[in-house]
N, CA, C and O atoms as a MOPAC input file, in Angstrom:
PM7 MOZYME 1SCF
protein

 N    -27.69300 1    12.74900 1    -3.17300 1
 C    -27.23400 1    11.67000 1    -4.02600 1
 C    -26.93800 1    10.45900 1    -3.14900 1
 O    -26.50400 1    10.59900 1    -2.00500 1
 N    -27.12500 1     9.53700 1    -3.57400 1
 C    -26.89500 1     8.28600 1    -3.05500 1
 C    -25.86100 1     7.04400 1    -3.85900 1
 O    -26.04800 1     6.84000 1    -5.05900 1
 N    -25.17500 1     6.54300 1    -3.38000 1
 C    -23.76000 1     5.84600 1    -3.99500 1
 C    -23.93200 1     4.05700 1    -3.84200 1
 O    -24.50900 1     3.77400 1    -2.79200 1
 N    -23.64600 1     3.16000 1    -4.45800 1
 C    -23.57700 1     1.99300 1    -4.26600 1
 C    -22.15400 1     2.49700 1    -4.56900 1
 O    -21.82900 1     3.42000 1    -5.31600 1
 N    -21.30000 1     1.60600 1    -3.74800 1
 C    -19.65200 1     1.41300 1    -4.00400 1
 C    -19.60500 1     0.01600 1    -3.61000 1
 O    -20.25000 1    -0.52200 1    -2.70900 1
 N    -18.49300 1    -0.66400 1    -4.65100 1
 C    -17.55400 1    -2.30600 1    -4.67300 1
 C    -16.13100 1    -2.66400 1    -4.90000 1
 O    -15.29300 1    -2.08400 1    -5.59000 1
 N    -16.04300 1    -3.59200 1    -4.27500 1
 C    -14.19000 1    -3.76300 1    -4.69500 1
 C    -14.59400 1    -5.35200 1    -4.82500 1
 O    -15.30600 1    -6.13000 1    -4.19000 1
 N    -13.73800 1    -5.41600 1    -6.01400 1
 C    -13.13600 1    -7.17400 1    -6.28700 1
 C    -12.27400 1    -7.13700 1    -7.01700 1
 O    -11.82000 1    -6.12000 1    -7.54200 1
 N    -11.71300 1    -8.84700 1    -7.25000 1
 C    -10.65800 1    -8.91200 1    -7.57400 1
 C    -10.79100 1    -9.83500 1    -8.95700 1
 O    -11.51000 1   -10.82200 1    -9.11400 1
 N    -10.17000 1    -9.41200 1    -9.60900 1
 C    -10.64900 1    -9.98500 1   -10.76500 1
 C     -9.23700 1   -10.82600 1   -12.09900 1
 O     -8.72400 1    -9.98600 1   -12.83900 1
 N     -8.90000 1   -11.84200 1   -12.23600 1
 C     -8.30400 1   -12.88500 1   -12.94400 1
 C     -7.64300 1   -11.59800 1   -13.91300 1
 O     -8.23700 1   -10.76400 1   -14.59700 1
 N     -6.17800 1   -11.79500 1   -13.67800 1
 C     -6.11600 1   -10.81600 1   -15.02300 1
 C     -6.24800 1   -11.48400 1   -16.41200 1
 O     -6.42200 1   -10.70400 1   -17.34800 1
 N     -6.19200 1   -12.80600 1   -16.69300 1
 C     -6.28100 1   -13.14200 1   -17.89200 1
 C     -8.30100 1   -13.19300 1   -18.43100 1
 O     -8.81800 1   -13.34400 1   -19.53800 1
 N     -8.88000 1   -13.00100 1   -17.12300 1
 C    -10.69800 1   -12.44800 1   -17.33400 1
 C    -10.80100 1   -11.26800 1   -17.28600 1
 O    -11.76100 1   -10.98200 1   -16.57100 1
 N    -10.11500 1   -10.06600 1   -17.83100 1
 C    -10.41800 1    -8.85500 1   -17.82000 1
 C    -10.97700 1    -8.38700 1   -19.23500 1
 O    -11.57300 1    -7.31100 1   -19.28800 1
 N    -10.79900 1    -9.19400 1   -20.44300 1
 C    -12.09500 1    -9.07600 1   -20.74200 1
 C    -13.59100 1    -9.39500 1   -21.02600 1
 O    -14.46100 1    -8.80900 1   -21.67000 1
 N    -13.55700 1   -10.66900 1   -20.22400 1
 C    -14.92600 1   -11.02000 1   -20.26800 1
 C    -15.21100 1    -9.75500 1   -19.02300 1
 O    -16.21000 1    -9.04900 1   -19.16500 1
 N    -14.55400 1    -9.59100 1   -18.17100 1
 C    -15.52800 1    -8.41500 1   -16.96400 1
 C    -16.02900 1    -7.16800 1   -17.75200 1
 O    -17.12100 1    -6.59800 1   -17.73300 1
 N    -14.88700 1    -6.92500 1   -18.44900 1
 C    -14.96800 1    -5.22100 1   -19.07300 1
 C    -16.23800 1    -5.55200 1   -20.06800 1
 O    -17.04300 1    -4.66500 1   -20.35100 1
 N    -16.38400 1    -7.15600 1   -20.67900 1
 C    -17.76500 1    -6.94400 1   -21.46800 1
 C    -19.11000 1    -7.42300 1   -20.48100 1
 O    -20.20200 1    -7.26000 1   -21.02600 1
 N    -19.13200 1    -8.02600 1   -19.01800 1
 C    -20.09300 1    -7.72200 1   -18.14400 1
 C    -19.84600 1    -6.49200 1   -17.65400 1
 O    -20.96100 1    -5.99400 1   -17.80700 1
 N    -19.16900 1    -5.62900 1   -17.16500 1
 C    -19.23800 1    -4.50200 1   -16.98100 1
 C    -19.94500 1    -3.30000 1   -17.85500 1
 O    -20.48800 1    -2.34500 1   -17.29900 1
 N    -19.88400 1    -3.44100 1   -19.19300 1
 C    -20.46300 1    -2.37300 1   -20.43800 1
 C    -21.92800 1    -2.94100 1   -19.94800 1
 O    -22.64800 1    -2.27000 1   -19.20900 1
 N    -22.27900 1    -4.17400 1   -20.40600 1
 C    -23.33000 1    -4.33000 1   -20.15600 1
 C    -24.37200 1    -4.14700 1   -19.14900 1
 O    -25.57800 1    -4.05300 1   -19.37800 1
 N    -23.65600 1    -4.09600 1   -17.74500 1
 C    -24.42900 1    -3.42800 1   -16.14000 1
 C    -24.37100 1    -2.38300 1   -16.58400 1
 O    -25.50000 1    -2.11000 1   -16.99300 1
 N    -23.45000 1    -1.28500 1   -16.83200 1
 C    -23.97600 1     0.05000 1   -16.93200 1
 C    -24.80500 1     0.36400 1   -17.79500 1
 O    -25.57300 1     1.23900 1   -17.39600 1
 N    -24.97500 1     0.03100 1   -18.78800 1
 C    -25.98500 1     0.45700 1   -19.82200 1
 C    -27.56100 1    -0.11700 1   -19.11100 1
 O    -28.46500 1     0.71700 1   -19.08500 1
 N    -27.84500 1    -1.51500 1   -18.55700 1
 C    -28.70300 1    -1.47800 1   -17.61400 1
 C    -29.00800 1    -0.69900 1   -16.21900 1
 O    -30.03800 1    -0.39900 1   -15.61600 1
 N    -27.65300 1    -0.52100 1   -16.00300 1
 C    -28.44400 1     0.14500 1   -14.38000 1
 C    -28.21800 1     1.63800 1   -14.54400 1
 O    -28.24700 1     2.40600 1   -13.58300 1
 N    -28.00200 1     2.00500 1   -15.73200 1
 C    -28.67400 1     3.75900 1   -15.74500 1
 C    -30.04700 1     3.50400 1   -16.56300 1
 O    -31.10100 1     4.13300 1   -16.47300 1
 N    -29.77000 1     2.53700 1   -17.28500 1
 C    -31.68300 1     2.77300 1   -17.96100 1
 C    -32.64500 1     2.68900 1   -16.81800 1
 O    -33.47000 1     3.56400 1   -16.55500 1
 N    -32.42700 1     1.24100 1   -15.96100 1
 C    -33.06100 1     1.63200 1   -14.83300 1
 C    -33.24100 1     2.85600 1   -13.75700 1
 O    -34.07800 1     3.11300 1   -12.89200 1
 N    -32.31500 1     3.34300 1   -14.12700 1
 C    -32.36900 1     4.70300 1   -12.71000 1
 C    -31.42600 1     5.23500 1   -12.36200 1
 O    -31.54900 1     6.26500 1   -11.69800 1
 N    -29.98900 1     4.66600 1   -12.72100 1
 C    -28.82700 1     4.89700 1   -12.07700 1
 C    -28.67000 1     6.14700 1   -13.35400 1
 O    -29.02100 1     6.17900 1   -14.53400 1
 N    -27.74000 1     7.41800 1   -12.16300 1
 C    -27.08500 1     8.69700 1   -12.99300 1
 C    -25.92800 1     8.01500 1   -13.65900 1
 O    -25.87300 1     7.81100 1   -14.87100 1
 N    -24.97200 1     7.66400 1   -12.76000 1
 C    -23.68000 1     7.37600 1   -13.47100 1
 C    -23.40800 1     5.92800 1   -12.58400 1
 O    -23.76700 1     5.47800 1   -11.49600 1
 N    -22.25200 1     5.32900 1   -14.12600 1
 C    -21.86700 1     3.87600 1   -13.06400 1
 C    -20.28000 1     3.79300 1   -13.90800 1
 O    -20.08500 1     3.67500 1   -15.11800 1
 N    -19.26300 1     3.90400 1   -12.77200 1
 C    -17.80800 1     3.76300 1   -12.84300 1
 C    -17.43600 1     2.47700 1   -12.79900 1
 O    -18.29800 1     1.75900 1   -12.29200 1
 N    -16.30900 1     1.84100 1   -13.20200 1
 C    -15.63300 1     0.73100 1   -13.25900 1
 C    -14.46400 1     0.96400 1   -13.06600 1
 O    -14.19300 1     1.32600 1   -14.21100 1
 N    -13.57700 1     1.04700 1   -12.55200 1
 C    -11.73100 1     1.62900 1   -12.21700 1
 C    -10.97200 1     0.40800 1   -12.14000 1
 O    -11.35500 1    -0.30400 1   -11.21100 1
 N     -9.90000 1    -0.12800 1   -12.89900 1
 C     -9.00400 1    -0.99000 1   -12.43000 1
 C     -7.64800 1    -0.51200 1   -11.60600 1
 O     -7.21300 1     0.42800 1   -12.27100 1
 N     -7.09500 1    -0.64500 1   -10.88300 1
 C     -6.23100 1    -0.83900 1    -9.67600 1
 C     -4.91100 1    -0.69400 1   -10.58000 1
 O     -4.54600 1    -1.66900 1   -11.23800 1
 N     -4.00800 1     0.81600 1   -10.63100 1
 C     -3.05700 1     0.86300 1   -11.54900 1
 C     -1.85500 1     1.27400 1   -10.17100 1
 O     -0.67100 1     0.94100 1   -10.21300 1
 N     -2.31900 1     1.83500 1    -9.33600 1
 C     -1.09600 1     1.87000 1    -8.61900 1
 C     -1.63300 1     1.76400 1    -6.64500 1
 O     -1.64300 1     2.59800 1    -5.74000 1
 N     -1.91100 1     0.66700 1    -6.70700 1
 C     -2.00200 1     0.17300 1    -5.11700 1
 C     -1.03100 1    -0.79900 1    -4.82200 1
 O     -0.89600 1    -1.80700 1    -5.51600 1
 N     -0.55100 1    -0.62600 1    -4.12500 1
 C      0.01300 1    -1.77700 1    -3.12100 1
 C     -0.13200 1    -2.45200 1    -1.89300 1
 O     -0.36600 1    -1.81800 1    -0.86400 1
 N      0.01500 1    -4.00300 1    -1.90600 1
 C     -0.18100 1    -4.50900 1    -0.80500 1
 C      0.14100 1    -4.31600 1     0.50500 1
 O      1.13300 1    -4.76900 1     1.07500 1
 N     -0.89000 1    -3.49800 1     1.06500 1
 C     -0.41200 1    -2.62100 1     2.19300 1
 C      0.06800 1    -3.92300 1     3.57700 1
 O     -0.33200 1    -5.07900 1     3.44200 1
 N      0.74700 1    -3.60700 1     4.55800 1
 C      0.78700 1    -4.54800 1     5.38100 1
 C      0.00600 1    -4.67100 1     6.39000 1
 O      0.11300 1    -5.78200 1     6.90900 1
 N     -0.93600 1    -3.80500 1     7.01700 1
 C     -2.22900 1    -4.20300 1     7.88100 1
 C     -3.40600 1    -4.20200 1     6.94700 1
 O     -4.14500 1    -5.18700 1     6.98800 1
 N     -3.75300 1    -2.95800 1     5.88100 1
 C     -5.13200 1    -2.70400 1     5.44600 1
 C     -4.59600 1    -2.08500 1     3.96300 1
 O     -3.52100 1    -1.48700 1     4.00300 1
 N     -5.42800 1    -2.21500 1     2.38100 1
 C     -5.04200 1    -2.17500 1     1.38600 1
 C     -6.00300 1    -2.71700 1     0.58000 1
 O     -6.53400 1    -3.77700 1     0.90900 1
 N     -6.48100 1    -1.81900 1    -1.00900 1
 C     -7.56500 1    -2.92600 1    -1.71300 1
 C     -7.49200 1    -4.25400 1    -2.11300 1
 O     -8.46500 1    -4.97400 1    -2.33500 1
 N     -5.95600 1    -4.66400 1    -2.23000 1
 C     -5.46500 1    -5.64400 1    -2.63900 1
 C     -5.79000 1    -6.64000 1    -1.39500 1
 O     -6.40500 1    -7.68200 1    -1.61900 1
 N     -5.33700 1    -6.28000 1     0.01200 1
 C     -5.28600 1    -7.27300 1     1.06100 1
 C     -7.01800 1    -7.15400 1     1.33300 1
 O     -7.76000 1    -8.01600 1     1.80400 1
 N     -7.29600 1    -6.00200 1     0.93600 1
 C     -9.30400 1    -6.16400 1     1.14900 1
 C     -9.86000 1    -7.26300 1     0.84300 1
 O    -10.51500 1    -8.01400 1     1.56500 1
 N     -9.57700 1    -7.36300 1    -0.31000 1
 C    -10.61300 1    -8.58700 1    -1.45400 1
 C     -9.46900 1   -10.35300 1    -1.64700 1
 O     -9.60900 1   -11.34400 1    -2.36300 1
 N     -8.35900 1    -9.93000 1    -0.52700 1
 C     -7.09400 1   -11.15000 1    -0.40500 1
 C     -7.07900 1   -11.42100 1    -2.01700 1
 O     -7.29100 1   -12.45300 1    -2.65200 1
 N     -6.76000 1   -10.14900 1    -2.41500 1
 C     -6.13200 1   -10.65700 1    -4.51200 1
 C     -4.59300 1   -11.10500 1    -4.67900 1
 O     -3.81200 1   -10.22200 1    -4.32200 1
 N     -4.11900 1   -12.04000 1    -5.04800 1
 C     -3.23600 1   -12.82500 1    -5.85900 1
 C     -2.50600 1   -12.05600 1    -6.65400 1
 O     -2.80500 1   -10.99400 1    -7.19900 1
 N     -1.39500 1   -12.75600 1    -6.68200 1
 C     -0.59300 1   -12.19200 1    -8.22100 1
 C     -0.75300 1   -11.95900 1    -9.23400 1
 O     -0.10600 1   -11.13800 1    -9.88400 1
 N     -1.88900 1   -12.79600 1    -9.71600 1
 C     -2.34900 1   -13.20600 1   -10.87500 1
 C     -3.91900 1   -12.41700 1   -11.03900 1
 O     -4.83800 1   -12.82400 1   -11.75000 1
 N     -3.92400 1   -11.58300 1   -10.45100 1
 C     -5.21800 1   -10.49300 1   -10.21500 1
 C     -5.39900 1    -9.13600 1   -10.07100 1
 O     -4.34400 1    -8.58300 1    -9.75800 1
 N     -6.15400 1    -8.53600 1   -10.16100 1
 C     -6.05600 1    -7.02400 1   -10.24000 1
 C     -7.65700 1    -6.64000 1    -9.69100 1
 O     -8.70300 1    -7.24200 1    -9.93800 1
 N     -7.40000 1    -5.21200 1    -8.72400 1
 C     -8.25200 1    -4.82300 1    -7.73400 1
 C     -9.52200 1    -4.16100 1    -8.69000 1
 O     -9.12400 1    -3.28800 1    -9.46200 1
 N    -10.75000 1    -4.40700 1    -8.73400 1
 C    -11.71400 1    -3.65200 1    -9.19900 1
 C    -12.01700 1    -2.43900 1    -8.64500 1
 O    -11.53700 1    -2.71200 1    -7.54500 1
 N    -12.46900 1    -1.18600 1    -8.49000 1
 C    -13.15500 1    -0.55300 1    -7.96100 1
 C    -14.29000 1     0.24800 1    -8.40000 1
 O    -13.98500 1     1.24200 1    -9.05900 1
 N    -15.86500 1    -0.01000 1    -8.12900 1
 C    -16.73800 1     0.90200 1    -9.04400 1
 C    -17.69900 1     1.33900 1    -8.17700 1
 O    -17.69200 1     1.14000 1    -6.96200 1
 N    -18.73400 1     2.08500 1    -8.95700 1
 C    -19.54100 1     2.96400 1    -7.66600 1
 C    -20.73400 1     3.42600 1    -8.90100 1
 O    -20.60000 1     3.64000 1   -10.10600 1
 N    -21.36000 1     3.44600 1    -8.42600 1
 C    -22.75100 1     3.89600 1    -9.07800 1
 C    -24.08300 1     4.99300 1    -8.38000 1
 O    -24.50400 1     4.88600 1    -7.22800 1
 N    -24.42900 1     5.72000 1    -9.10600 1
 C    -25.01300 1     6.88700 1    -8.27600 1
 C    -26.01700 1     7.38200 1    -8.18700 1
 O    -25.85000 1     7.96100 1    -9.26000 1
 N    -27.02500 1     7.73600 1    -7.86800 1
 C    -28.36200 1     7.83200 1    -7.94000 1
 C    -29.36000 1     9.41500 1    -7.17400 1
 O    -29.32000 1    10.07600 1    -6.13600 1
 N    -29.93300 1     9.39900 1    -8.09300 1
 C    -30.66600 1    10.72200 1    -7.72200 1
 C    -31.22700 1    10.49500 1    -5.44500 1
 O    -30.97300 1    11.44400 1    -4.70300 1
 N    -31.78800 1     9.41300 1    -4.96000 1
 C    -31.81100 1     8.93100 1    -3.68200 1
 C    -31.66300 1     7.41000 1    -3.62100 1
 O    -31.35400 1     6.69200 1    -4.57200 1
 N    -31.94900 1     6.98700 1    -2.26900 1
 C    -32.05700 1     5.61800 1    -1.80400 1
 C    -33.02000 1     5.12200 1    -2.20000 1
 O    -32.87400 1     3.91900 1    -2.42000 1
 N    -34.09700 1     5.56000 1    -2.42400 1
 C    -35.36000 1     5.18200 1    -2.98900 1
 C    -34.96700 1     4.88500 1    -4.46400 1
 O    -35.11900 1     3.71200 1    -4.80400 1
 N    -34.61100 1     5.52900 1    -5.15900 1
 C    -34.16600 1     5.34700 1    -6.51300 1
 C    -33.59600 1     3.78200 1    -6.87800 1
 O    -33.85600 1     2.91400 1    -7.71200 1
 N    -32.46300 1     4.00100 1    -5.50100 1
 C    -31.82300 1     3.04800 1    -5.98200 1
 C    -32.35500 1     1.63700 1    -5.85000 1
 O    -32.29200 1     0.80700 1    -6.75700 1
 N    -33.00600 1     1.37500 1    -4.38200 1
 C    -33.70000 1     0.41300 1    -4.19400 1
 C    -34.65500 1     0.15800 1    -5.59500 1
 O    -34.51500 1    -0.95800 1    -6.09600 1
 N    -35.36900 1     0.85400 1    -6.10100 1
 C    -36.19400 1     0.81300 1    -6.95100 1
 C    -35.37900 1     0.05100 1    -8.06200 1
 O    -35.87100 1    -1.01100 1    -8.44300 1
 N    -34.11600 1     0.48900 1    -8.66600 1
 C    -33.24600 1     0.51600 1    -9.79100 1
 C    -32.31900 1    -1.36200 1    -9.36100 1
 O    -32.13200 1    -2.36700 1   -10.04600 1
 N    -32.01900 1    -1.02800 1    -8.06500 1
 C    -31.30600 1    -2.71500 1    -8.16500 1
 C    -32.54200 1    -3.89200 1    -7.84900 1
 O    -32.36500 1    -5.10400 1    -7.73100 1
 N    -33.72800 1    -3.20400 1    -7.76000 1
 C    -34.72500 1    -4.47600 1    -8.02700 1
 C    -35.17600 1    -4.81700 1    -9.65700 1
 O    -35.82000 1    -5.82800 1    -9.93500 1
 N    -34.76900 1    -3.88900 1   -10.60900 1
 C    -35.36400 1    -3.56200 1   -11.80200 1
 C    -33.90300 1    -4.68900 1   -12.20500 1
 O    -33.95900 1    -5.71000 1   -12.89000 1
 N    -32.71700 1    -4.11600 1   -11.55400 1
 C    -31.80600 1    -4.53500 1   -12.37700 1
 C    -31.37700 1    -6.27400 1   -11.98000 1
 O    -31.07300 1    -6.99800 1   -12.92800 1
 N    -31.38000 1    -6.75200 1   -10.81400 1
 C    -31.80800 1    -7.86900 1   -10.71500 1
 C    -32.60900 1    -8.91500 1   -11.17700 1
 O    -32.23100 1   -10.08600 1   -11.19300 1
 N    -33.72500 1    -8.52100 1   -11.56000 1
 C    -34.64300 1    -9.39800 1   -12.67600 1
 C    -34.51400 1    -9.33800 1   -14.16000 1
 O    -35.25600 1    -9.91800 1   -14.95300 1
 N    -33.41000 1    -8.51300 1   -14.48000 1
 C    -32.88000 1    -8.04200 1   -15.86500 1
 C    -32.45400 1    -9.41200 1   -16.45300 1
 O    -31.70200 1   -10.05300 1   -15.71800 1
 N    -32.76200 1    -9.94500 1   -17.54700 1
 C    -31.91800 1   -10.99500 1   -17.59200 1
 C    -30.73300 1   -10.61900 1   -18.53500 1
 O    -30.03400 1   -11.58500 1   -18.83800 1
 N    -30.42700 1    -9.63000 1   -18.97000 1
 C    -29.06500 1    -8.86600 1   -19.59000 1
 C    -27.91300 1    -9.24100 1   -18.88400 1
 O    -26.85300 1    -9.35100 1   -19.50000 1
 N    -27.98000 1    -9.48300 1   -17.50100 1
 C    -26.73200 1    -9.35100 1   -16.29700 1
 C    -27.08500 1   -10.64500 1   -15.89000 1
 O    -26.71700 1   -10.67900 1   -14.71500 1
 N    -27.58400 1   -11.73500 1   -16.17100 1
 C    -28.21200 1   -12.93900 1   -15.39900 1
 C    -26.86100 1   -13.70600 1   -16.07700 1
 O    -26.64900 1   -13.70400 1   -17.29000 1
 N    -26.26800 1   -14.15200 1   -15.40000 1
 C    -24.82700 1   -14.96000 1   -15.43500 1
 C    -24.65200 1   -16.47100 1   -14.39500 1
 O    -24.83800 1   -16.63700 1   -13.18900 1
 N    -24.21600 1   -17.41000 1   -15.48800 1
 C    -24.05600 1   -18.42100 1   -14.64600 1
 C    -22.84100 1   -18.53400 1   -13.79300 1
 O    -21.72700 1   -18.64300 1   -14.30500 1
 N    -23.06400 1   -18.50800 1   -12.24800 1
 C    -22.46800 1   -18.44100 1   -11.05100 1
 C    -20.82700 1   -19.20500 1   -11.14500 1
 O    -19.81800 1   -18.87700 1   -10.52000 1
 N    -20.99500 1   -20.28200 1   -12.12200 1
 C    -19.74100 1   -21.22400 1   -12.45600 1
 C    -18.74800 1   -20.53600 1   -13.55200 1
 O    -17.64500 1   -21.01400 1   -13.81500 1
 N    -19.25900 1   -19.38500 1   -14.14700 1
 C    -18.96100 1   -18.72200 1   -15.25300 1
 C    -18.42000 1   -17.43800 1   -15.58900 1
 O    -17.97300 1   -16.98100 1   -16.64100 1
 N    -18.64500 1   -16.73200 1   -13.85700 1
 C    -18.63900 1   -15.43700 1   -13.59600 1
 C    -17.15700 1   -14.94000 1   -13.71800 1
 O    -16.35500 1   -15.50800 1   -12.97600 1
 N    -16.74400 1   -14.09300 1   -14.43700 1
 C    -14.85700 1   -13.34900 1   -14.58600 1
 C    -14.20800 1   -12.91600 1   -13.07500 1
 O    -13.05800 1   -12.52400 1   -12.87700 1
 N    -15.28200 1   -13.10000 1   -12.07200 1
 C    -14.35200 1   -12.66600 1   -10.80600 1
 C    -15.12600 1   -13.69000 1    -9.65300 1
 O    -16.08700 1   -14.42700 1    -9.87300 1
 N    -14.48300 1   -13.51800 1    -8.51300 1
 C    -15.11500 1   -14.40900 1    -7.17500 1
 C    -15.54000 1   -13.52500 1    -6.40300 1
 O    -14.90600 1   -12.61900 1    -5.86200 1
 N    -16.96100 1   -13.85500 1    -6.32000 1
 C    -17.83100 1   -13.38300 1    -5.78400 1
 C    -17.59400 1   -13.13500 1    -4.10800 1
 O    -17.68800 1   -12.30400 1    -3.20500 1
 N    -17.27100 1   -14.31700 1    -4.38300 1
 C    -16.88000 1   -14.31800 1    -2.75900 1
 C    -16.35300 1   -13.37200 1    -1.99400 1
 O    -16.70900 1   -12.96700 1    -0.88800 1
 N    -15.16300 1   -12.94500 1    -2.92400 1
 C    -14.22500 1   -11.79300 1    -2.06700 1
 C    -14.41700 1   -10.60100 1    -2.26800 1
 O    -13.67800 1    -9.68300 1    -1.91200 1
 N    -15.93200 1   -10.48000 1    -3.15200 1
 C    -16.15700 1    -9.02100 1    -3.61800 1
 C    -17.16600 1    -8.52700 1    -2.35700 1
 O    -17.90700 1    -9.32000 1    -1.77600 1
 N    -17.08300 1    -7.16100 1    -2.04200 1
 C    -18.11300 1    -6.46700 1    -1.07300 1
 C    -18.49400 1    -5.14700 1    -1.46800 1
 O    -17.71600 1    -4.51100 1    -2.17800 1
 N    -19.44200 1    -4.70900 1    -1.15600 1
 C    -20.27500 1    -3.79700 1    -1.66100 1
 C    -20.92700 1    -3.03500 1    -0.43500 1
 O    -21.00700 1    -3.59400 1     0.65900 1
 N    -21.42100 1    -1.66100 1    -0.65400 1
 C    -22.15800 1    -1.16100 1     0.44700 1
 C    -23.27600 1    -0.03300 1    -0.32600 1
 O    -23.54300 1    -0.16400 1    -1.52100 1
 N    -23.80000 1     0.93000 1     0.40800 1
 C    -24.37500 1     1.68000 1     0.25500 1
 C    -24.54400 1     2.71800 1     0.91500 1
 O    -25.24400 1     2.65000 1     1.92500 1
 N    -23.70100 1     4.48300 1     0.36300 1
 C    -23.33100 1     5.27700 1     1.31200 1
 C    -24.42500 1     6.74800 1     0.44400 1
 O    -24.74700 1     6.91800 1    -0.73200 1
 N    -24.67300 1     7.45800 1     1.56100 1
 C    -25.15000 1     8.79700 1     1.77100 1
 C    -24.00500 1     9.44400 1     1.35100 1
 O    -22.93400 1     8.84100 1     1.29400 1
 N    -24.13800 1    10.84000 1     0.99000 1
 C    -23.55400 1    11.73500 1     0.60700 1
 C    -22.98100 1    12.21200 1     1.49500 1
 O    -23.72600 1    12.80800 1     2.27200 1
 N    -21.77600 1    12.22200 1     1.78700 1
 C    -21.34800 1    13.48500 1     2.82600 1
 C    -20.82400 1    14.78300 1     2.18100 1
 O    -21.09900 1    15.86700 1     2.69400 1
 N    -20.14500 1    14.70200 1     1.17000 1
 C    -19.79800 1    16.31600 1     0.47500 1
 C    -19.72800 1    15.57000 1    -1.03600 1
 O    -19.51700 1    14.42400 1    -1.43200 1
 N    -20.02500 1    16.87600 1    -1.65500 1
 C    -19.79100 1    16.28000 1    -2.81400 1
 C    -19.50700 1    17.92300 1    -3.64900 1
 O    -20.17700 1    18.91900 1    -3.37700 1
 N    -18.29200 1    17.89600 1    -4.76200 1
 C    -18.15200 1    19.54700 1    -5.22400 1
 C    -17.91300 1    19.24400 1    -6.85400 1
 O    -17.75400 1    20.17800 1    -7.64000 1

C-alpha cells in the first residue's frame, strides 16, 4: 500500500467551505484510484514548544490543524490517480478563494512500513 499524507491549517470560520472541498476530493480521488481518503480535524493537540501540528503548519488562534491521508493499492497507482485528479475540473479552485493557505500546508508520500 502506498499513502499520500497532509497537514494544514484551516480558518475556523472556513470549515465549511473545506468540509464541502473535502467531500468533493474524495469522491474524485477514489473514482480515480484511490482505496480510501481521510480528512481528521485537530480535537486535542497542543502547541507543543519545539515541534507540534499546530507549530508545523504555524496555525493561529483562529484556526484548526487538518490532518488527511489517502491510500492506494501502489505508487504507480497513485501517480496515475493524482494525474487523473489534477486535470479534474471538480477540485479546480480559484487560488484567491481557497478555505485554507496553501502555503503552510505540506504533504508527502510514504511506503508502508506495517500495517495490521
Amino acid at each position: 500500500m502506498y499513502v499520500d499524507g497532509f497537514v494544514l491549517p484551516v480558518p475556523k470560520d472556513k470549515m465549511p467551505a473545506y468540509k464541502d472541498l473535502a467531500s468533493i476530493a474524495s469522491g474524485v480521488w477514489r473514482e480515480h484510484g484511490a482505496l480510501s481518503y481521510v480528512e481528521c480535524v485537530a480535537d486535542d493537540v497542543s502547541y507543543g514548544e519545539v515541534t507540534s501540528f499546530p507549530r508545523s503548519v504555524q496555525a493561529t488562534e483562529d484556526e484548526v490543524v487538518v490532518l488527511a491521508w489517502i491510500t492506494y493499492p501502489s505508487k504507480e497507482v497513485r501517480d496515475a490517480c493524482n494525474a487523473k485528479v489534477m486535470a479534474d475540473p471538480r477540485i479546480q479552485c480559484d487560488p484567491a478563494n481557497m478555505p485554507f493557505d496553501g502555503k503552510r500546508m505540506f504533504w508527502g508520500g510514504f511506503t508502508t512500513l506495517v500495517q495490521a
